[in-house]
VEXPAVO-346682 format. One record per residue: residue number from 1; residue in one letter; x, y, z of N, C-alpha, C, O in turn. Coordinates in pm, 1 decimal, always signed. Atoms other than C-alpha are relative to their C-alpha. Last residue first. Layout:
residues N
NUKE,num,residuo,neast,nnorth,nup,caeast,canorth,caup,ceast,cnorth,cup,oeast,onorth,oup
NUKE,NUM,a,X,Y,Z,X,Y,Z,X,Y,Z,X,Y,Z
...
This chain:
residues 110
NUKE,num,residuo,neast,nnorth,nup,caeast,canorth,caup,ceast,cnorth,cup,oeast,onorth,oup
NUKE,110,x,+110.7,+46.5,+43.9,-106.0,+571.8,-1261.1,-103.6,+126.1,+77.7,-225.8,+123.2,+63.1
NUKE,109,x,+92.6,-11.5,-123.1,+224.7,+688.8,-1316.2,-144.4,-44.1,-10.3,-192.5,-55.6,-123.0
NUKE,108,x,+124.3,+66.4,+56.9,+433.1,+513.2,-1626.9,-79.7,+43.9,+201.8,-86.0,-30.3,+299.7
NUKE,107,x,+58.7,+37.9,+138.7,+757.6,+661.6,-1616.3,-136.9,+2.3,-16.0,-190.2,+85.5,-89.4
NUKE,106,x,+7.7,-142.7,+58.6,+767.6,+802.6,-1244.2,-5.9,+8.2,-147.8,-56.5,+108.1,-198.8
NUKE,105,x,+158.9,-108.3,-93.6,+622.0,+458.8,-1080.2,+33.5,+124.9,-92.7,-60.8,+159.2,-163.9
NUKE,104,x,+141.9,-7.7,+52.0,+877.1,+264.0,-1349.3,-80.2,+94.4,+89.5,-126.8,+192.6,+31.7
NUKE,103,x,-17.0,-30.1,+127.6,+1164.8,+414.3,-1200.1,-143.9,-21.4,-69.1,-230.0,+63.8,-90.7
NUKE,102,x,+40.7,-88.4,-7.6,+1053.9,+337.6,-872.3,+43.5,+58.1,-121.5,-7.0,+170.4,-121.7
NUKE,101,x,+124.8,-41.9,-39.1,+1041.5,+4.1,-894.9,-36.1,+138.8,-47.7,-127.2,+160.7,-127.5
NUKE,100,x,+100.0,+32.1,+106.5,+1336.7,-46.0,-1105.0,-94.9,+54.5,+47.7,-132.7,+156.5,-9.8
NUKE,99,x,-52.4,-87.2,+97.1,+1537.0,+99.9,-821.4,-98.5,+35.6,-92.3,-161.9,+140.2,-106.4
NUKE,98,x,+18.5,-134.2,-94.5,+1366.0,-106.0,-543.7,+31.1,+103.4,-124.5,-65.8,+173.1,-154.7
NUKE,97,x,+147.2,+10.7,+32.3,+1414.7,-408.4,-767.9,-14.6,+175.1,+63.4,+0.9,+278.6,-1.5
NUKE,96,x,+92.5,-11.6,+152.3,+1771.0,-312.3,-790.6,-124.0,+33.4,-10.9,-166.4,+136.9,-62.3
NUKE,95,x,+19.5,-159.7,+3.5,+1770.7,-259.5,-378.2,+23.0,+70.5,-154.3,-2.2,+186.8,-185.8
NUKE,94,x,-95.9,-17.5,+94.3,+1674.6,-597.4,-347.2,-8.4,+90.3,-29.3,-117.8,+132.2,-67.0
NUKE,93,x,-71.3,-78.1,+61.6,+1515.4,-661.7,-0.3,+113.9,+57.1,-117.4,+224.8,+101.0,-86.8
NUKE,92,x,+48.3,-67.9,-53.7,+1354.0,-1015.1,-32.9,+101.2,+153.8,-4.7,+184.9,+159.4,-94.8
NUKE,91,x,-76.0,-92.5,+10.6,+1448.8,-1322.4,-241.3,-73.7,+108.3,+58.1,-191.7,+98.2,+24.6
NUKE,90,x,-33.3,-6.5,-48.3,+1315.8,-1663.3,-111.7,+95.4,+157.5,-45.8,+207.4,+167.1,+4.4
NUKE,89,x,-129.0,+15.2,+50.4,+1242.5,-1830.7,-437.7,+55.1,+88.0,+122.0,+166.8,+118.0,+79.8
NUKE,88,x,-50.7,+119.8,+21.6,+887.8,-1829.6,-328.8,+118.9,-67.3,+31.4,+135.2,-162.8,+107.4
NUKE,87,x,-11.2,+82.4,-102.7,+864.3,-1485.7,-202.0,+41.6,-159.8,+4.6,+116.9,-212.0,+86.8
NUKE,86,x,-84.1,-16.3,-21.6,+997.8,-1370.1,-540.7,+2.0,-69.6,+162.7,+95.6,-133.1,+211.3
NUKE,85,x,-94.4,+34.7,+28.3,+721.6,-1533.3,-679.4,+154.2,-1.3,+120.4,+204.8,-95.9,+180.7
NUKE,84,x,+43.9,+133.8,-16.7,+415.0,-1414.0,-493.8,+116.7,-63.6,-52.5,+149.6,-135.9,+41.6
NUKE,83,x,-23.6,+105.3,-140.5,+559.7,-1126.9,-542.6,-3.7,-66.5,+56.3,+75.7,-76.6,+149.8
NUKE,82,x,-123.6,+92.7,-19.2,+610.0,-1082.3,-902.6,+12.1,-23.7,+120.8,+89.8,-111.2,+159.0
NUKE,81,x,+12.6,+103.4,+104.9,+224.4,-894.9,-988.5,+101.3,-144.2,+60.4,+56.5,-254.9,+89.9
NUKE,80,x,+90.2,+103.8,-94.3,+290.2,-688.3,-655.7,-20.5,-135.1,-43.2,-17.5,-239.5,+21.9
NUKE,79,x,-96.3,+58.2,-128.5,+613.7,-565.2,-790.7,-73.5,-114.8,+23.9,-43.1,-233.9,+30.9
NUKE,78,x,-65.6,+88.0,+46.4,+445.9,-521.9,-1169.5,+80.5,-114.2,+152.4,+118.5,-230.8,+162.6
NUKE,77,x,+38.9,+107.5,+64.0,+171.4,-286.6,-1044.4,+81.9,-167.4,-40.0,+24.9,-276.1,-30.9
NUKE,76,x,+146.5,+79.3,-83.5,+373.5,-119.5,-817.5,-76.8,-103.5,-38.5,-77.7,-213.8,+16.2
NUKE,75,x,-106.4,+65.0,-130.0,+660.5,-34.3,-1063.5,-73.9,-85.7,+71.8,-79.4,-207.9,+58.1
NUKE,74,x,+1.8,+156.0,+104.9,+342.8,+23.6,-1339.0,+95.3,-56.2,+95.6,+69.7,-170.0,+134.8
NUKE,73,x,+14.2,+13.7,+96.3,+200.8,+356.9,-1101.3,+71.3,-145.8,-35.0,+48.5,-233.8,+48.1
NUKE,72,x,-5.3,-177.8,+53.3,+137.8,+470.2,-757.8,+42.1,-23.9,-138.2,+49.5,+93.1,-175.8
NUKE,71,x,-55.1,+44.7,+65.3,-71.0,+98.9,-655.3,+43.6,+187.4,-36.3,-36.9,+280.0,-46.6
NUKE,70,x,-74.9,+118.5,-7.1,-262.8,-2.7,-380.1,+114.3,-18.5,-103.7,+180.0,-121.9,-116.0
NUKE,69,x,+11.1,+84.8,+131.4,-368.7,+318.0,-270.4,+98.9,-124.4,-25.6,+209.2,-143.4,+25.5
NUKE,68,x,-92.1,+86.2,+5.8,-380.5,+454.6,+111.2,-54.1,-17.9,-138.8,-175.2,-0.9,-152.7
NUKE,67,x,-190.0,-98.6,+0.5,-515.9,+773.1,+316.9,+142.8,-104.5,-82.4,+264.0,-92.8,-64.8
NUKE,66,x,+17.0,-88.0,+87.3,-877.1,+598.2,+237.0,+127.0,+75.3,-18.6,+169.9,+124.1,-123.1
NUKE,65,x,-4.9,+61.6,+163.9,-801.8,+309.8,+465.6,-14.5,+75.2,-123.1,+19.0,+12.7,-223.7
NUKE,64,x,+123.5,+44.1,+51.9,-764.5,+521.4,+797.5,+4.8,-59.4,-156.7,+60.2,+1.7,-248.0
NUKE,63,x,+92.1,-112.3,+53.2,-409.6,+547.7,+910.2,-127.4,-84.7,-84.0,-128.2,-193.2,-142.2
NUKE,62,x,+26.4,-88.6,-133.6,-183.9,+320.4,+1132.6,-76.5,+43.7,-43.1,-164.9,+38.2,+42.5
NUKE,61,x,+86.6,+86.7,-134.3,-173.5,+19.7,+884.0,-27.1,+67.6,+147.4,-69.1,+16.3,+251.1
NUKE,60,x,+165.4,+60.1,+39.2,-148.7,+257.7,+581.2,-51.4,-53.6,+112.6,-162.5,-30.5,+160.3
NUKE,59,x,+100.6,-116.4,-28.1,+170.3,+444.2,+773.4,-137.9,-71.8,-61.2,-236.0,-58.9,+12.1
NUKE,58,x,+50.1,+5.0,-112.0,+374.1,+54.1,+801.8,-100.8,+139.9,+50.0,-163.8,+137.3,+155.7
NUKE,57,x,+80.7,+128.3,-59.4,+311.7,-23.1,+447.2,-39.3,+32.4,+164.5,-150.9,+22.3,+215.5
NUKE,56,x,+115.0,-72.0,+29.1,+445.6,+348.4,+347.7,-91.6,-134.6,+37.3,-209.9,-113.1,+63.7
NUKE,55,x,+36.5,-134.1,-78.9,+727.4,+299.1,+592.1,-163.0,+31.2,-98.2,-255.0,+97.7,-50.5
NUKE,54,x,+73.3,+15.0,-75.3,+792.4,-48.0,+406.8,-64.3,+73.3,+88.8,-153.9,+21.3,+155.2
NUKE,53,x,+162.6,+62.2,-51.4,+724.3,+61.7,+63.9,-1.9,-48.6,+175.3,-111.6,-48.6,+231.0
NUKE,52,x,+111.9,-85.2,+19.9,+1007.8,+320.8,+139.1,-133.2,-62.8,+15.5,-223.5,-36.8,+95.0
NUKE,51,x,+37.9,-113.0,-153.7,+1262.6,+112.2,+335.2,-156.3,+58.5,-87.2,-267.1,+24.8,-45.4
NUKE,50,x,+84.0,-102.1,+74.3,+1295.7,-114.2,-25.7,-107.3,+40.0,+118.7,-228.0,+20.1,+132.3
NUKE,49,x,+171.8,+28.1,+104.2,+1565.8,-305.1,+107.5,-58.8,+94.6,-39.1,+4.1,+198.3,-60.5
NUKE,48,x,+78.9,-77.4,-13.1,+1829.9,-164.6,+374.7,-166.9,-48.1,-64.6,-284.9,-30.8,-34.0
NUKE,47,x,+53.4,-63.4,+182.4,+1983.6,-429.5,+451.9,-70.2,+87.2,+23.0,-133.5,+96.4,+128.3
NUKE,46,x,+139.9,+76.1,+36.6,+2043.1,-403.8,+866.4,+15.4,+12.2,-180.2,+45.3,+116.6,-238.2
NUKE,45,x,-73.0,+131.3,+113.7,+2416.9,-295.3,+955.9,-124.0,-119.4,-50.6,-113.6,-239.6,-75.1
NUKE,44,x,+36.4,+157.4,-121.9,+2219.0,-123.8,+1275.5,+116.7,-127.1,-94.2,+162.9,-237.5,-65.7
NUKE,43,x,-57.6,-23.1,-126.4,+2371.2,+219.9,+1117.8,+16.4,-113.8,+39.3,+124.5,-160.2,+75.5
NUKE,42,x,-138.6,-16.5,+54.4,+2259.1,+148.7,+776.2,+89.6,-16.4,+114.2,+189.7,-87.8,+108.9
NUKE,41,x,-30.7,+161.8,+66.7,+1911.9,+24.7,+888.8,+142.4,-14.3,-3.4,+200.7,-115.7,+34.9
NUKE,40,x,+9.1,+92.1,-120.5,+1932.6,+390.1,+1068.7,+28.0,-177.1,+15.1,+87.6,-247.1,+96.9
NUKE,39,x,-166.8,-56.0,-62.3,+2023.6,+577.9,+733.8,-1.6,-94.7,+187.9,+97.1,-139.4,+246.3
NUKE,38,x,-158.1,+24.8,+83.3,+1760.6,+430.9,+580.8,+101.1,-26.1,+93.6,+160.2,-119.7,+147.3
NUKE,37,x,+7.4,+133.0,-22.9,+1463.4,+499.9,+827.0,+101.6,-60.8,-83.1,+146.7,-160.9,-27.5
NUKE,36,x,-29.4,+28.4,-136.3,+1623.6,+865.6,+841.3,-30.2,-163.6,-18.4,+71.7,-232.6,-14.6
NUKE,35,x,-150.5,+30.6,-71.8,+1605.5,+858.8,+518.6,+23.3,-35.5,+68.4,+83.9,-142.6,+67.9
NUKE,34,x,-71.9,+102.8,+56.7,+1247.0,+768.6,+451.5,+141.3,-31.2,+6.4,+195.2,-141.3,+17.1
NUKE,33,x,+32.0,+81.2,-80.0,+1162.5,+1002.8,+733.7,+37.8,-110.3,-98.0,+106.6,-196.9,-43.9
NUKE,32,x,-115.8,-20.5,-131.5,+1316.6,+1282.6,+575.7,-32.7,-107.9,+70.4,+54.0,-123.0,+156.5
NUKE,31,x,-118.4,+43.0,+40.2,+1116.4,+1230.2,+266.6,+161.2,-4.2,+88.3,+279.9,-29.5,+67.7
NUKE,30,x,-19.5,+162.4,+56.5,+771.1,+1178.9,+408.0,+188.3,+4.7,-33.2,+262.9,-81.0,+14.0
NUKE,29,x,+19.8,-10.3,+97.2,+850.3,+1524.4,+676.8,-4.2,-146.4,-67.5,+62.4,-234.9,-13.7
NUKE,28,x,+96.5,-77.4,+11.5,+887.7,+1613.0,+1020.5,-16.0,+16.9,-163.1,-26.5,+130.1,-210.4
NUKE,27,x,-76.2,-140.4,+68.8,+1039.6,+1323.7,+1125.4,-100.6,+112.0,-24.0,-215.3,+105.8,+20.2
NUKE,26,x,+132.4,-110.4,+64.7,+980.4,+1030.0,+1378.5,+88.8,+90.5,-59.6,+205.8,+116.5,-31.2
NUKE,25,x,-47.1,-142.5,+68.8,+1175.9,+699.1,+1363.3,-88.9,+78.0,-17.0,-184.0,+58.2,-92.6
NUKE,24,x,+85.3,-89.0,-8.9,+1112.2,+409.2,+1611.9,+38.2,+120.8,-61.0,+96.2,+203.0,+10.0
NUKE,23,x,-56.5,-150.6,-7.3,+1373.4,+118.1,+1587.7,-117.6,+91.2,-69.5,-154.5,+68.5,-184.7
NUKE,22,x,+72.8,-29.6,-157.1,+1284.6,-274.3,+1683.4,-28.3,+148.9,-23.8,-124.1,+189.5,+42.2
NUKE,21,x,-94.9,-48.3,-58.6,+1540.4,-338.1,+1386.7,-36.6,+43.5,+148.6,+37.4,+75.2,+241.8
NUKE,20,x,-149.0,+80.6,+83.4,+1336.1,-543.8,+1126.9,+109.6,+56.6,+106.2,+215.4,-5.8,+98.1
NUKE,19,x,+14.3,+126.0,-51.9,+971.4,-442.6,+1247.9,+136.3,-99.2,-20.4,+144.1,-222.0,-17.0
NUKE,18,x,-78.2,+67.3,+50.2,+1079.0,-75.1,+1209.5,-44.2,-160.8,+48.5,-17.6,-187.7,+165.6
NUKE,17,x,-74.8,+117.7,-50.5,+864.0,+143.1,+1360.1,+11.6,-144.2,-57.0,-76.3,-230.4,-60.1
NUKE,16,x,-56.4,+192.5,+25.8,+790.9,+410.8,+1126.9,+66.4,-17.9,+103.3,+163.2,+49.3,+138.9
NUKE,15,x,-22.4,+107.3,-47.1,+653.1,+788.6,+1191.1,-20.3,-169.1,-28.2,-119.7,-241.5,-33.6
NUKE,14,x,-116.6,+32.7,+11.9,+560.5,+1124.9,+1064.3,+101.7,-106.5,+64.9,+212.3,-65.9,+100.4
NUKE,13,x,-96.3,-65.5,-9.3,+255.7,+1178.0,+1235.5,+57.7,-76.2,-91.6,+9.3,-185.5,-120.8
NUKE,12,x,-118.7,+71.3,-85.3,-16.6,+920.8,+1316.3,+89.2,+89.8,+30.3,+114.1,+104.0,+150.0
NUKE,11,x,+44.0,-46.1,-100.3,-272.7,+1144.7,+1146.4,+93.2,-30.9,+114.5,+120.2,+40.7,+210.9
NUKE,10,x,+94.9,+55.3,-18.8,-94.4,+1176.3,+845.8,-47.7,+11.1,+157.6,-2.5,+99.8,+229.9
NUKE,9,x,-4.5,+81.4,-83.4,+76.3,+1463.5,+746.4,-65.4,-60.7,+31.4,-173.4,-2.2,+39.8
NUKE,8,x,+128.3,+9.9,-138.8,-26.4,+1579.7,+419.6,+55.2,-40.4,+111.7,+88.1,-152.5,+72.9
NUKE,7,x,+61.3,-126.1,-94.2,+231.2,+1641.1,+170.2,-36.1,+21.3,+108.4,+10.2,+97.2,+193.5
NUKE,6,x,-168.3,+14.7,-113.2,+321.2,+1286.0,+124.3,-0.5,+96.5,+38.7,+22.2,+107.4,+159.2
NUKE,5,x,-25.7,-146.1,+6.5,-95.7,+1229.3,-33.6,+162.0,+66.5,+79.2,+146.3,+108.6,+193.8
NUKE,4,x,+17.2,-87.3,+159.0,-131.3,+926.0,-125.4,+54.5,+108.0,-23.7,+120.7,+152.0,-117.6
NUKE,3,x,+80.1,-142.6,-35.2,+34.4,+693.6,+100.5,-2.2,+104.5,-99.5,+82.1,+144.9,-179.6
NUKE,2,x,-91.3,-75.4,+28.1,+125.0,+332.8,-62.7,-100.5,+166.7,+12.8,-197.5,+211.6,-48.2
NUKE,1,x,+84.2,-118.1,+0.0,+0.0,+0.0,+0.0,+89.0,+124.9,+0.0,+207.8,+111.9,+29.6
């Protein structure tokens, strides 16, 4: 899932806790808070993975269901498409895919 509006603060605030590191990050902004949850993984010597969907996974499950879409353009579409896979085969934070991802989202927005 993926927050619509990054502008907006949500109601929660500016905040991810990390189910991968125990670690509680507030900011006062979406793109400072994606760092910060970065730059903290980095710290712990955690992969980083693709921090963003999970900060925008872990703000959907604090915030009302309308503050969420399932898809910001073809990246999304295609991730969700291959995940069932990739879980399979046991591959998880790849910070290619992550790349790709978001490449496609700003190509092909939906």
């Amino acid at each position: 899932m993926w927050y619509q509006e990054t502008s907006l603060e949500p109601r929660s605030g500016w905040v991810f806790e990390d189910a991968v590191t125990g670690v509680v990050t507030n900011s006062s902004d979406y793109k400072s808070l994606i760092r910060e949850a970065a730059r903290r993984r980095e710290i712990n010597g955690t992969p980083i993975g693709d921090i963003e969907a999970e900060v925008n996974d872990y703000l959907c499950s604090v915030n009302p269901p309308n503050f969420c879409t399932s898809a910001r353009g073809l990246g999304d579409v295609v991730a969700n498409w291959l995940k069932p896979a990739a879980d399979a085969l046991g591959v998880s934070g790849c910070s290619g895919c992550a790349r790709r991802r978001a490449a496609l989202n700003t190509l092909v927005p939906l």
